[in-house]
N, C-alpha and C positions, 0 to 999 in steps of 0.2 A: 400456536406461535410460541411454546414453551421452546427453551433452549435445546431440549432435548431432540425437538424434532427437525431442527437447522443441523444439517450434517457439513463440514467444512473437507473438502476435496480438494483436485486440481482442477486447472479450469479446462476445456476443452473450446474448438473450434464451434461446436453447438452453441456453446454459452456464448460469444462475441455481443451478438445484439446487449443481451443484460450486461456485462461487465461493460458495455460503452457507456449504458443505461446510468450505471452506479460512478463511473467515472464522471460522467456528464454532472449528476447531481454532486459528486464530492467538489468539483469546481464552482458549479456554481452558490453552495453553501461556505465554504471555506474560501480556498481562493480568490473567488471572484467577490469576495467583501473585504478581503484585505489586501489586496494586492494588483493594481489599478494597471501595470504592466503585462499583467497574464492574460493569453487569448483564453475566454472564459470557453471558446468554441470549439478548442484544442480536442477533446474527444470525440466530438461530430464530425469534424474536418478530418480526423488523421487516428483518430485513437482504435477504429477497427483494422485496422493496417498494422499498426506498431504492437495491437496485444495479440493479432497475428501472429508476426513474429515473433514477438516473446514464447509465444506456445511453441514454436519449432526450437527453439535455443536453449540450449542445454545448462548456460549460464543464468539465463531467466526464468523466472516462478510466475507463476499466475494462478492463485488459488482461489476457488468461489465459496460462501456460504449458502447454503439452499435450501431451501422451506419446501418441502413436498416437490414440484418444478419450476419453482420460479428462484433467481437467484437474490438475496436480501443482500449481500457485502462484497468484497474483493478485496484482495490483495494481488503486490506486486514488489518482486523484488529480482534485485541483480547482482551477480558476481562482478569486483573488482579484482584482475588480476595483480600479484605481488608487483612492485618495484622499486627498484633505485632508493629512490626518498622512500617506500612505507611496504619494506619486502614480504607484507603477508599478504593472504587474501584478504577481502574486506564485503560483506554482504549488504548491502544499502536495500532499506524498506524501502521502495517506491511510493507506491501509494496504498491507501486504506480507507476503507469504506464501509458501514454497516449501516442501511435504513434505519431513519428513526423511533420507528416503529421496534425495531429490536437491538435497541443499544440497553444498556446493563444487562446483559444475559450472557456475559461471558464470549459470545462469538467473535470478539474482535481479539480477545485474549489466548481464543482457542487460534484463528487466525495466526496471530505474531510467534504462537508458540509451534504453527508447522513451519516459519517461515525461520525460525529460529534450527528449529531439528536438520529442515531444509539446506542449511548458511552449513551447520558441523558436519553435513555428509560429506560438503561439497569442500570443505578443507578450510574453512573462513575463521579466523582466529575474532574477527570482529567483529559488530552490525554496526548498522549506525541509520536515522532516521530523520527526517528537515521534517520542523513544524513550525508554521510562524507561531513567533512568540503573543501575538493576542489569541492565539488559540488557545485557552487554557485549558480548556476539554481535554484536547488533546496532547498539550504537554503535560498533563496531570497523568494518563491514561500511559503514555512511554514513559514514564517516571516509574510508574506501579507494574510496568512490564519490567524492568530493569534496564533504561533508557538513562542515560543521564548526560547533562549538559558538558561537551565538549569543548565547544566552540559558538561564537555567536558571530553573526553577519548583522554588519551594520548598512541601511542603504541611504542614499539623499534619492529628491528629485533635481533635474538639473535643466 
């Protein structure tokens, strides 16, 4: 389970079952404790469908981490076309995810860094990334990727 032997690729149609697997768990650790609005379910209901799609779209990434045949992480990301108000392209991390089992070993780094190479093929002057702000993990982790705070959403409940 050394770094070395996690190879990080694209995802394929094979891979579905695992990246719902790793979606399922990124919500119900993250989201589904800070965020009392989100269907924590969203990846069982619908998330083999929509990273379907993403696999055929040329504007969408879907990349897995993989330990011998099992997939440990994922990532996900999508092109914003230029316009009007923000005439470049713009590359938004979707989502991100590395089993616990193999977080500090680099694979989420190695992750954001194809997702990045990814964004400049594709003509993206930008990235950009949503983490709630109790995640500290994880806005430490985009901080040290070269993430940095833009913009902040405030919510109520009503």
């Amino acid at each position: 389970m050394s770094e070395s032997t996690v190879a990080v690729r694209p995802g394929t149609i094979a891979d579905l079952d695992e990246i719902v697997a790793c979606s399922s768990a990124l919500f119900a650790e993250d989201a589904g404790t800070r965020d009392p609005a989100l269907n924590v379910n969203w990846p069982k209901e619908h998330g083999r469908a929509r990273f379907a799609d993403a696999l055929e779209d040329p504007s969408r990434l879907v990349m897995v981490a993989e330990d011998g045949d099992r997939i440990v992480g994922h990532l996900t990301g999508a092109l914003s076309e230029p316009t009007p108000m923000r005439p470049v392209t713009v590359a938004t991390l979707g989502s991100m995810y590395v089993q616990p089992p193999y977080r500090d070993r680099g694979i989420g780094t190695r992750l954001v860094e194809e997702f990045r190479r990814w964004a400049r093929m594709h003509g993206a002057r930008y990235a950009g990334v949503t983490a709630y702000a109790s995640n500290e993990g994880a806005v430490r982790f985009y901080r040290k990727n070269g993430f940095a705070v833009q913009s902040t959403v405030l919510e109520t409940v009503l």
